[in-house]
C-alpha positions in Angstrom: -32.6 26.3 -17.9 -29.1 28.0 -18.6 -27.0 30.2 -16.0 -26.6 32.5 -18.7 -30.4 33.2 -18.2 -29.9 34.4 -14.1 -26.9 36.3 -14.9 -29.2 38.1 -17.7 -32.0 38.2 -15.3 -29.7 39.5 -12.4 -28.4 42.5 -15.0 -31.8 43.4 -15.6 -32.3 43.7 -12.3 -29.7 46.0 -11.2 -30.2 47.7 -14.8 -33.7 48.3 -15.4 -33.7 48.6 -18.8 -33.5 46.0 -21.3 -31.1 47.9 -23.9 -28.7 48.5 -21.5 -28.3 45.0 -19.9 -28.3 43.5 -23.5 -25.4 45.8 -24.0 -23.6 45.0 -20.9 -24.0 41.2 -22.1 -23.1 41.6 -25.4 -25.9 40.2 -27.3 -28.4 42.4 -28.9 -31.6 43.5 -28.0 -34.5 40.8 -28.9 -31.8 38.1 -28.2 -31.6 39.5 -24.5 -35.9 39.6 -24.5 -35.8 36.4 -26.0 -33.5 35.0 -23.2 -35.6 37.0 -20.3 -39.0 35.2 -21.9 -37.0 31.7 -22.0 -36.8 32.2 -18.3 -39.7 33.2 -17.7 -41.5 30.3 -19.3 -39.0 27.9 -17.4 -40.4 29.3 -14.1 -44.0 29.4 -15.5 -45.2 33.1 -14.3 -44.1 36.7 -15.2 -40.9 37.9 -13.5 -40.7 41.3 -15.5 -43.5 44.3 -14.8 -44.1 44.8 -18.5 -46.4 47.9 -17.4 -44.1 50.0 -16.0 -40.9 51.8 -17.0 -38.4 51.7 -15.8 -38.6 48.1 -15.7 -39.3 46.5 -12.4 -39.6 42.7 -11.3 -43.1 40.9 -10.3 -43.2 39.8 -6.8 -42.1 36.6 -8.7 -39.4 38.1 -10.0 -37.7 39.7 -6.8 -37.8 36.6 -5.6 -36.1 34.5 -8.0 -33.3 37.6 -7.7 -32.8 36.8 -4.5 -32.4 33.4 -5.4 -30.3 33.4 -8.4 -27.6 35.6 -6.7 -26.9 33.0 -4.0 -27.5 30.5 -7.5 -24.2 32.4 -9.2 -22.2 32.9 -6.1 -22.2 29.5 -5.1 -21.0 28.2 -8.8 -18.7 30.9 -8.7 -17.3 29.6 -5.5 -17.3 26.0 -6.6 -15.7 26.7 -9.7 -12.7 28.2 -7.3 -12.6 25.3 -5.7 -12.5 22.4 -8.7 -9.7 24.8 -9.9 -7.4 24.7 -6.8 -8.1 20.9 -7.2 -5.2 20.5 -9.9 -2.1 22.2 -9.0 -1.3 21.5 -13.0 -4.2 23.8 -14.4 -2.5 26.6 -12.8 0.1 26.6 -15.2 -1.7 26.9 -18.3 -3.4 29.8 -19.4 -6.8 29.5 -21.1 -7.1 31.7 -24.1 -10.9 32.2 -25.6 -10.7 33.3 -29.4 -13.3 33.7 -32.5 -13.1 31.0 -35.2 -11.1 32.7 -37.5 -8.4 33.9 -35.0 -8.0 30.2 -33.7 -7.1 29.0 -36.8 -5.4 31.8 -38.8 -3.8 33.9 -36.5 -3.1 31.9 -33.4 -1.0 28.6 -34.2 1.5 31.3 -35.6 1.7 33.5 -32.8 1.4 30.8 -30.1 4.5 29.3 -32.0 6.7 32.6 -31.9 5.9 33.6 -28.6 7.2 29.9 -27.2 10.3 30.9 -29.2 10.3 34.4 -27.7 8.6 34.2 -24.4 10.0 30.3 -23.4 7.6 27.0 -22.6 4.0 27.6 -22.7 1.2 25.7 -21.7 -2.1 26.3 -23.3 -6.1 25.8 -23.9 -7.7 27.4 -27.2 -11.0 27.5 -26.9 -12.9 28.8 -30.0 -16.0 30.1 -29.9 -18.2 32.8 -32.2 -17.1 36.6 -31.0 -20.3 37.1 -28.8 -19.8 33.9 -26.6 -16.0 34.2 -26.9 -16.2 38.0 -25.4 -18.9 36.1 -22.5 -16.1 33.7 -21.8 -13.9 36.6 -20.7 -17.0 38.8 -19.1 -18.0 35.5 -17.2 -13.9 34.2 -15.8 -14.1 31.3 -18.1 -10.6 32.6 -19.8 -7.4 33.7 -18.8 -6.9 36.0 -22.2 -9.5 36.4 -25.0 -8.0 37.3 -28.4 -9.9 39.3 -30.8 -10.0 41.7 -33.8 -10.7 45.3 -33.0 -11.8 47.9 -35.6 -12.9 51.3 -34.9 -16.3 50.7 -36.6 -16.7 47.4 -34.6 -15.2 47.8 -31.2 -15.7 45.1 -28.9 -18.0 47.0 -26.1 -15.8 46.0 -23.1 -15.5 48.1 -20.1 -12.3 49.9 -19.7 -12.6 50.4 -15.9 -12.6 46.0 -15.6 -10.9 45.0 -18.7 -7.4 46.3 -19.8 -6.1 45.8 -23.3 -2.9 45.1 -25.5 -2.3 44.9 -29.1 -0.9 41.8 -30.7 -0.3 43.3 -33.9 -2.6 44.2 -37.1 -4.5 42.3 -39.4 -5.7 43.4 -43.1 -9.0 41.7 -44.8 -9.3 42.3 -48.4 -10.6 40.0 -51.6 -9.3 37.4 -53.1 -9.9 35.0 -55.7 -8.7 31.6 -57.4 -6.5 32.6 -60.6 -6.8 31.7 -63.8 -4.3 29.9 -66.5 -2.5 33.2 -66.7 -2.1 33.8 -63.6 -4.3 36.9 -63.2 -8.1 36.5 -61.2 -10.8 34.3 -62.2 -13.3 37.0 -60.9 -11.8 40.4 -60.6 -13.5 43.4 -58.9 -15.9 45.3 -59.5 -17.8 42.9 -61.6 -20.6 44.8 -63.7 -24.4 45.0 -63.7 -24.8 42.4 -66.4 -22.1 40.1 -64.8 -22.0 40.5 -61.0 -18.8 38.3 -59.4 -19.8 35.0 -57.4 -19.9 36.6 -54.1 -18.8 34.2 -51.4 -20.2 36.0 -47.8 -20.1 35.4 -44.1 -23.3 34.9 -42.5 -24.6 38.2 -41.8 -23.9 37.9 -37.8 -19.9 36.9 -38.1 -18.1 39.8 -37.3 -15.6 39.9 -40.4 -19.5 40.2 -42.7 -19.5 43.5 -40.7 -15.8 44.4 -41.8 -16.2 43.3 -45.6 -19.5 45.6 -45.4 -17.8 48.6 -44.3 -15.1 47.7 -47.6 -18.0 47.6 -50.1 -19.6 50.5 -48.9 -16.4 52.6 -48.9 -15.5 51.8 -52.2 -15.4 54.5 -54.6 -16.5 52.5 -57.5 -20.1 50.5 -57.3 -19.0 46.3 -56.6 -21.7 44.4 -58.0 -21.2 40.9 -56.5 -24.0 38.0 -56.5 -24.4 36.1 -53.2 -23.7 32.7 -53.5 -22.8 30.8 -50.7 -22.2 31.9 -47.0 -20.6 30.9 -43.5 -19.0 31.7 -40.7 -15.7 31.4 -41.1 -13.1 32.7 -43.0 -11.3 29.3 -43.7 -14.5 27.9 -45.2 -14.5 30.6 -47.5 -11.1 30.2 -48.4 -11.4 26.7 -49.5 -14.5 27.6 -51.4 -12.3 30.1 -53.4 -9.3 27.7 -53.8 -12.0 25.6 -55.7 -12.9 28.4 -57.6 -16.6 29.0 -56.9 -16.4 32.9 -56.3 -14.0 35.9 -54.4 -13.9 36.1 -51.1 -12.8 39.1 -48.4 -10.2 37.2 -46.5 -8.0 38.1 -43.3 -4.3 38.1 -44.6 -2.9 35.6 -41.8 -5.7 33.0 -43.8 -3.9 33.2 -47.4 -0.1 33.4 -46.5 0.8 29.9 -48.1 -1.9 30.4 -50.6 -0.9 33.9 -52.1 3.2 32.1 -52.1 2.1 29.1 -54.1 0.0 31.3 -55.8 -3.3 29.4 -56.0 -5.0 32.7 -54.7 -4.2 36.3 -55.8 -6.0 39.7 -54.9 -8.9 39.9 -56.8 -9.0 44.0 -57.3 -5.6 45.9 -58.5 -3.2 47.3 -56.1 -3.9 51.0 -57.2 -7.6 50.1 -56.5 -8.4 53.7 -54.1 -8.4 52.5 -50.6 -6.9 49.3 -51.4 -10.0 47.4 -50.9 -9.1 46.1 -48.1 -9.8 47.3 -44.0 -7.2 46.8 -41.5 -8.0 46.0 -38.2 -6.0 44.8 -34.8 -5.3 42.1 -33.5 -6.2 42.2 -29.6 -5.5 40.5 -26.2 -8.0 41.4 -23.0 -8.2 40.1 -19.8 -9.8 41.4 -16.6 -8.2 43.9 -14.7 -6.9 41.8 -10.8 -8.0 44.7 -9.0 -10.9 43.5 -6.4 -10.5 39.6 -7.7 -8.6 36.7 -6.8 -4.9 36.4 -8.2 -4.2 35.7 -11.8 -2.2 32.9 -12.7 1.7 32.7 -12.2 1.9 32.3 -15.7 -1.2 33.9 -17.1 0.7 37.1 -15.2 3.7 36.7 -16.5 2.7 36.4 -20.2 0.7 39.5 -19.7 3.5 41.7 -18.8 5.4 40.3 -21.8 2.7 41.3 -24.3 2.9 44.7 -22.7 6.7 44.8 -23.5 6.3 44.0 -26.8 2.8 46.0 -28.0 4.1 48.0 -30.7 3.5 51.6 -30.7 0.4 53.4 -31.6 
């Protein structure tokens, strides 16, 4: 059994409704159903009223609410107290960040702002976007770093989470050159000769990003799917080997597009680009109505404000 499961069940709960509680945990719909059932099967009876709507809990179920919010509060309280064990971990400020950030965007910026800001002690944790936007929701960060895109926002409440911008971030597609230096597999491709298409996995948020380029396109891409991940550095390397083009967050192919063994694989006077730019964001949770944040978790946040460039 995972906590993740009580604090879904205890959203329900307050919720009623399924949609809305899979929204509030960031996960979609059949995963949240799926997780409700997990529980359910781990306690061996229903704890939903499947008959009625709104939703309402069994008998069962009311009483394993009951239980799971003294369950939650008292992990949340020893979690407090295993923290104010080290008088060190105060000092260091957890940041929670997707894949791609952590390595693209992040040893960059962490290195600047030591230069900028003074000593800094941190913990990167990476993590997929859904469980890396939990780790915020849930306290398990000090700062989660993410991309934002107005097609794509990150559903975060406004009223407990405030926001900066770090700066801005362009994906667009790339490919391995050829002896000339121009692309081995330049956009749009054809019908007869669709381009080695090199994808993230349908879930990663970027494959939502590089779907919004395609579709925007004025002129039709015809790419062939052949090989797919999660990550944007994975890709990358598959390109730099030559296998296919790949949509690529600029921060990735810096040193690459210098020494040249990438170039932009459709023409700068493509319309639109072919590329989608998206920013680069920092949340954490507002300290209204919680405990203190970090001497030095505070003090970097009111830096970042400083420096957020203008909108």
């Amino acid at each position: 059994m995972e906590t993740k499961w009580l604090e879904d069940f205890v959203s329900l709960a307050e919720t009623r409704s399924f949609s809305r509680s899979a929204q509030l945990r960031h996960v979609t719909q059949p995963a949240f159903s799926r997780r409700i059932q997990a529980l359910e099967a781990w306690a061996g009876t229903d704890l939903v009223d499947r008959s009625a709507y709104p939703t309402r809990l069994t008998p069962a179920g009311e009483t394993l609410h009951a239980q799971a919010l003294e369950v939650l509060q008292a992990l949340q309280s020893t979690r407090a107290m295993l923290r104010g064990h080290s008088a060190a971990a105060h000092d260091v400020i957890d940041f929670a960040a997707p894949h791609t950030l952590a390595f693209t965007f992040f040893p960059a910026w962490i290195g600047s702002l030591r230069e900028r800001f003074g000593p800094i002690k941190s913990r990167l944790i990476a993590l997929n976007v859904h469980d890396a936007v939990l780790r915020l929701v849930e306290g398990g960060c000090d700062l989660l770093i993410a991309y934002h895109h107005s097609a794509q926002p990150l559903q975060l409440d406004p009223d407990r989470f405030e926001m900066v911008v770090l700066g801005r971030e362009s994906v667009a597609p790339y490919s391995r050159p050829d002896g000339h230096g121009q692309p081995l597999f330049r956009l749009p491709g054809s019908p007869a000769r669709p381009l080695p298409y090199l994808a993230y996995a349908p879930d990663a948020y970027l494959a939502r990003i590089t779907e919004l380029i395609l579709k925007q396109s004025p002129t039709p891409i015809h790419l062939d799917r052949v090989y797919e991940t999660d990550m944007a550095e994975g890709l990358k390397v598959m390109a730099l080997e030559g296998h296919g083009v790949a949509f690529l967050p600029a921060s990735a192919v810096r040193r690459e597009l210098r020494a040249k063994r990438l170039v932009p694989a459709a023409t700068a006077d493509e319309p639109g680009g072919m590329e989608a730019v998206m920013e680069i964001r920092a949340y954490r949770e507002r300290p209204v109505g919680r405990e203190a944040p970090k001497g030095a978790a505070q003090a970097l946040w009111a830096y970042l404000q400083s420096q957020a460039p203008t909108q």
